[in-house]
N, C-alpha and C positions, 0 to 999 in steps of 0.2 A: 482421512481428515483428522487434522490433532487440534487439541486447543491447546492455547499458550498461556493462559490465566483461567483459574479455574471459577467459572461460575458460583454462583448461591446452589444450584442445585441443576445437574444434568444427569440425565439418563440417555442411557444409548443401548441400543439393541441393533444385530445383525440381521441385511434384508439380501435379496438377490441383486440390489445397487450396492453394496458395501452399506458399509455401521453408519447410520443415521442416530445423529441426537438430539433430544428433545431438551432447550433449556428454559427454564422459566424463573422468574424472580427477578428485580429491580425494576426500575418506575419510570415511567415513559417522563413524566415532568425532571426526574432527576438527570435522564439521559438530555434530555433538549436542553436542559440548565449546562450542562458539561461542554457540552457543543457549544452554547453561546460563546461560553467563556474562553475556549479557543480562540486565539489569535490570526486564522489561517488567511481572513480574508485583509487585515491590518498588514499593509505592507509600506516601505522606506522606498521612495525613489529619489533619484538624484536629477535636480531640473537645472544642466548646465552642468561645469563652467563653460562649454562650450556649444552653450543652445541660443539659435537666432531671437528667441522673445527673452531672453533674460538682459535683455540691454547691457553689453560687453561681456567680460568674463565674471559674471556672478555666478555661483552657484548657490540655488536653492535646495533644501534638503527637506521635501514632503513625506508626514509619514500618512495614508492615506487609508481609508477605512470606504471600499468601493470608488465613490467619486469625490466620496467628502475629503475634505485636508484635515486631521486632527491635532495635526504639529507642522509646524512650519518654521525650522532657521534658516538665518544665510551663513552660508562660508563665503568670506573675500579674501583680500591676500594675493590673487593671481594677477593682478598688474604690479603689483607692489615693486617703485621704482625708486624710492630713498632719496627722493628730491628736497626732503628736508632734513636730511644727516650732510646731502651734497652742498647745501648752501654754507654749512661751517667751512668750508673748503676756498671759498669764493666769492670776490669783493660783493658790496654791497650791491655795487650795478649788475653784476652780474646775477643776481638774483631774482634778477626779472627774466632771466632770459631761462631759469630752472622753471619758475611758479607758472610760467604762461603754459607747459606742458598741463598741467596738473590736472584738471576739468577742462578737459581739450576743447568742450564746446562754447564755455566762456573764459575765451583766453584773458580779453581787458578788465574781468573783473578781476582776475585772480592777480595780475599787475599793477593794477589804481591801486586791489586794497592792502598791498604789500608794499607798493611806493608814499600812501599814507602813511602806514606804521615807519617807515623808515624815513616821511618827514617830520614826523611827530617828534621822532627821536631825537633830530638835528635843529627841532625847533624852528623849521622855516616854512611850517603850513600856510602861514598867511603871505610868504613870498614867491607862490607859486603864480606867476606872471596867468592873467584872469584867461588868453586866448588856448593855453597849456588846458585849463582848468574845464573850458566846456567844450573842446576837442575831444576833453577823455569820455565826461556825459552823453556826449553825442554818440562815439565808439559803444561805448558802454550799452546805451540803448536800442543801436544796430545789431550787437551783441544778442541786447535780449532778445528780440524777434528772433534774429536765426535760432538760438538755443528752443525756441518755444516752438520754434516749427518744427526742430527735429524731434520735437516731444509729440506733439500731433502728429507728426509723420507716422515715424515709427510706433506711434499707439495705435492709428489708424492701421497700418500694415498690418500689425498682429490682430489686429480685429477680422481681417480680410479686404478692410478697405483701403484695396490697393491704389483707388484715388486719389485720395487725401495723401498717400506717401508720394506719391508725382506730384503733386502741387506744392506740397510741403520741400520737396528738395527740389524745386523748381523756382522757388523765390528764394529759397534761403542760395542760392547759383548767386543770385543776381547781389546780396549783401556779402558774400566773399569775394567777388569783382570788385567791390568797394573797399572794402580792407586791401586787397591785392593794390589797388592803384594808391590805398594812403601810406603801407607801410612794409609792400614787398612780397608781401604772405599771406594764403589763405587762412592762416593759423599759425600758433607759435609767433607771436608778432615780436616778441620782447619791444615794445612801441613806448610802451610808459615807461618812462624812468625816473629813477629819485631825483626830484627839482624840475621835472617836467616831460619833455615829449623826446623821441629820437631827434624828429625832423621836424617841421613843418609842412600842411594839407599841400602835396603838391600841384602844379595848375589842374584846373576842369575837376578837382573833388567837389568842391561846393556845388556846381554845376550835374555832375552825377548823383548826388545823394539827393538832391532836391527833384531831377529825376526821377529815382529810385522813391521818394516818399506818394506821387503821382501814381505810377504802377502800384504800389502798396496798397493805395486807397482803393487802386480798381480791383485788386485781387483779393483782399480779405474776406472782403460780401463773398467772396467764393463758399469758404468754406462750412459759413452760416447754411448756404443754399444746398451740401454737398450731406454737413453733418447735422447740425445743431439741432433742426426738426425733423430732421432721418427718423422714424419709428423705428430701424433696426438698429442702427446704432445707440440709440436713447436705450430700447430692452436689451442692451449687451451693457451699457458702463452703469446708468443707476441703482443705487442699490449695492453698487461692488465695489469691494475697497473701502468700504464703508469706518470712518475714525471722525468722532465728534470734536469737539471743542477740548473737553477734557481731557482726553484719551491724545490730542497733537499737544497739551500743555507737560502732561507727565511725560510723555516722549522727548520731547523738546522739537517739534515738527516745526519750520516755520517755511513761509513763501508761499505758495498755491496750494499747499494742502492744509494749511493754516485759514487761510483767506476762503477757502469753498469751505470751513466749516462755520464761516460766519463774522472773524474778527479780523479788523483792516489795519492790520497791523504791518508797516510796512518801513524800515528803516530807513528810507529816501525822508517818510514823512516825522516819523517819532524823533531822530536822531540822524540830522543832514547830515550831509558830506559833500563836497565839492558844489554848493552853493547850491542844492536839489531847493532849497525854502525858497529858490525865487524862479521856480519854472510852475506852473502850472498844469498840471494834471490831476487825477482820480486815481483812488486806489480801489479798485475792481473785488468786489467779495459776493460768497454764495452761501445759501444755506444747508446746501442738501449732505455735506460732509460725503459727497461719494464723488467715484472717478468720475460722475461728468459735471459735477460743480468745477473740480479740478480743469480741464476741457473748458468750458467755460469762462474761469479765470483769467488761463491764459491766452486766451481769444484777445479777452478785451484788452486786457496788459499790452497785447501787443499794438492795439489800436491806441492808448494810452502810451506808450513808446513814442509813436508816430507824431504824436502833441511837442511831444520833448524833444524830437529831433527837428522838430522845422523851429521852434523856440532856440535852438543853438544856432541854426541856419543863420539866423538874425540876429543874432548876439557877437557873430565873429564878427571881432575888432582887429585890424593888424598891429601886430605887434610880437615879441619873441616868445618861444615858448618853452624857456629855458630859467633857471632862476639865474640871477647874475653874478652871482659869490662865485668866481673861478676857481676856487675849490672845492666847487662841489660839481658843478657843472661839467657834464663831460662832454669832449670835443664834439661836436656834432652838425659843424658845417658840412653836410658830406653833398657830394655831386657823384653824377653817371658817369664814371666815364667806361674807355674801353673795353677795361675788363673787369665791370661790373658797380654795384655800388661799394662806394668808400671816401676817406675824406679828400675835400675839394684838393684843388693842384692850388689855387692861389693859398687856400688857408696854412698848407702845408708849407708854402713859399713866405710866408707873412709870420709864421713863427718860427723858422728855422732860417728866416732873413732880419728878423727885427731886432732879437733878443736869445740871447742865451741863457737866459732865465725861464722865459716861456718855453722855449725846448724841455728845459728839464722839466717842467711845472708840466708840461705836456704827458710827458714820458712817465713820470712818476703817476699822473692822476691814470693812467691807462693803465700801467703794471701792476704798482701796490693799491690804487683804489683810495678814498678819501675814509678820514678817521669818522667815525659814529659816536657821540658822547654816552658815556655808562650812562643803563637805564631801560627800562622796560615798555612795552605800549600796545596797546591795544586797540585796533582799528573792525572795526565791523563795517562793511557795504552790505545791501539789498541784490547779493546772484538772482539770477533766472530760480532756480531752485531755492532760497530760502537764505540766511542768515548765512555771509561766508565772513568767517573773524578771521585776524592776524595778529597773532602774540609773538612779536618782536624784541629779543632781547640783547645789548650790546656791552660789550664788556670794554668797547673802550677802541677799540681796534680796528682795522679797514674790513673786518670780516664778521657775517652776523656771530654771535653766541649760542644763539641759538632762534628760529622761526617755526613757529608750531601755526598751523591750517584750522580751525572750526569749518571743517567743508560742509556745506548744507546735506549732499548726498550720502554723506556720511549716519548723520544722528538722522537723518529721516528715514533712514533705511531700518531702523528699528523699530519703524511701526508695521514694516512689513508682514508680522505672524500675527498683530490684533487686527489687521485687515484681513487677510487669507485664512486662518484658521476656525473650521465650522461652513469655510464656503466651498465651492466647486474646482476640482482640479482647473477646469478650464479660465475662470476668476483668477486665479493666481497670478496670470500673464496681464490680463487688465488692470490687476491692483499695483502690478509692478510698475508698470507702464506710466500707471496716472503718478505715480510718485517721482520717475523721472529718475532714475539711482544714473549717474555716470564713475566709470567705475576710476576713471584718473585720476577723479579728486576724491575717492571711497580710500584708495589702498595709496596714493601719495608714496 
């Protein structure tokens, strides 16, 4: 036996086991003090980029002290797809058809609030033709329900309640059949466009959405009876995720984690847009600042949706959905035909038959795109998730200058480590959850 640091004092004597020593000297409180201050039980683990409850490719970086979390960042950047370096590249219209990627699960926000800023720009807000104008409210608000249900879903899911994730993407089924039948696409609609809509609601949409608002009513009570007074699920989200009023103002938190700590602050109501001051609804708030005020928010939000979409039901007026300055308007009489959608046979007959001016005026607004006056703007709508801006700026040309995103998932993702940090490894996925991070529109 050797020792490798020499004690305060040791003695050793020879036995018929070999040399035993005897050592004595230093302090049991000193020794425990030493030990504390080791590090060994403090360790970093990495939660994702490619873990099912980090909702897409986030990665969280815990550093954890047993169960506790006592640091918590995130790393993004792993979708990161330059959607806003690619719009300098590509006419104005075309830029609906990059943004609608962006926060996959609200496509028509992220297109109204980017066709706003780019009418602001052209100065022809107030000529967007009224049936354009609550076609898109109505989208919009279809919209928010699916996006909220895949927030419940998938919150639900990682809780283990694997009911609420079947019911959740079991209606949100029936609001992408709706989009499918207005605009061709589950998703990725490019639907809105600068001065107004692609097309117009093809037959039997009115008639399906009003449908669609029917099943709504009968399936929402579901999830009240499934979650809301669950005892297990209430002792899983209360209490977790926990960020007050203060704590979402210095973040800059806004949308449902905003509104469960108490203020109804909601930009449909502070600061309209597309005529929101004349529909009637509620804007849904909670006090408990934790993931099931959140859960709760969006509950009603969505029933609160439901207000507003039979209020458009009623409001469509016939008429075009297009603004009528021919240049700015882009062709969009289109019909089915054989091989697929595109534009009509007579429209294409009626301009390449009437005039040879409309040909070129044709050809020119489809290639090069219509001129944007210099100048800057900024548009803010009410996403599913919080506060989504658009900082539009034109140098003059048929192509943006540049389009900068204020994505709600983005700056609310920063309250992630004052939520999680102090609580339980397991909290982590609940906090994440209730905040809703999608990562298309985080890393853009």
């Amino acid at each position: 036996m050797t020792t490798h640091h020499a004690p305060q004092q040791a003695e050793e004597r020879e036995t018929t086991e070999g040399r035993v020593f005897t050592v004595t000297g230093g302090d049991w409180d000193e020794l425990s003090e030493t030990v504390g201050k080791a590090d060994d039980e403090r360790i970093v683990v990495n939660m994702g980029p490619q873990h099912p409850s980090t909702h897409g490719v986030l990665r969280l970086i815990l550093e954890i002290d047993g169960e506790t979390v006592t640091e918590a960042r995130c790393g993004i950047g792993y979708l990161h797809t330059g959607i806003e370096k690619n719009m300098e590249f590509r006419t104005w219209t075309q830029g609906s058809t990059f943004v609608t990627r962006m926060d996959y699960l609200t496509p028509f926000f992220n297109e109204t609030a980017y066709c706003l800023a780019v009418e602001k720009l052209l100065g022809i807000t107030t000529e967007i033709p009224d049936r354009a104008t609550v076609i898109r409210v109505m989208l919009m608000e279809l919209n928010r329900i699916s996006s909220h249900l895949v927030a419940i879903a998938t919150g639900g899911m990682e809780l283990g309640a694997t009911t609420i994730m079947i019911y959740g993407f079991r209606d949100r089924e029936l609001i992408l059949d709706a989009f499918e039948l207005i605009t061709g696409l589950r998703m990725n609609h490019a639907y809105v466009r600068p001065g107004g809509l692609a097309q117009d609601l093809p037959p039997g949409a009115v008639d399906q959405i009003r449908e669609l608002v029917k099943k709504f009513r009968k399936n929402l009570p579901e999830y009240d009876k499934l979650a809301t007074g669950n005892p297990i699920f209430k002792a899983r989200m209360q209490d977790v995720g926990y960020l007050d009023l203060a704590g979402c103002m210095s973040l800059g938190a806004t949308g449902p984690i905003l509104r469960a700590a108490g203020l109804p602050h909601d930009l449909r109501k502070s600061q309209p847009y597309c005529g929101y001051e004349n529909y009637d609804f509620d804007v849904p708030t909670a006090d408990t600042c934790d993931s099931y005020g959140r859960f709760l928010v969006r509950l009603e939000e969505m029933r609160q949706s439901l207000r507003i979409v039979e209020q458009c039901l009623d409001r469509l007026q016939p008429g075009p959905v297009m603004v009528a300055d021919k240049k700015i308007a882009w062709p969009a009489q289109l019909a089915l035909g054989p091989d697929g959608l595109g534009n009509s046979l007579d429209h294409i007959k009626n301009i390449m038959g009437t005039s040879m001016e409309a040909l070129i005026h044709h050809f020119k607004l489809v290639t090069e795109g219509f001129r944007v006056p210099a100048g800057q703007a900024y548009v803010a709508v009410e996403s599913p998730k919080g506060e989504l801006g658009v900082h539009a700026v034109s140098d003059g040309g048929t192509r943006p200058f540049r389009v900068h995103f204020r994505d709600p998932s983005f700056s609310n993702l920063q309250s992630m480590a004052a939520m999680c940090e102090g609580g339980q490894v397991a909290d982590v996925i609940v906090a994440v959850a209730s905040i809703d991070p999608v990562m298309g529109g985080v890393d853009r």
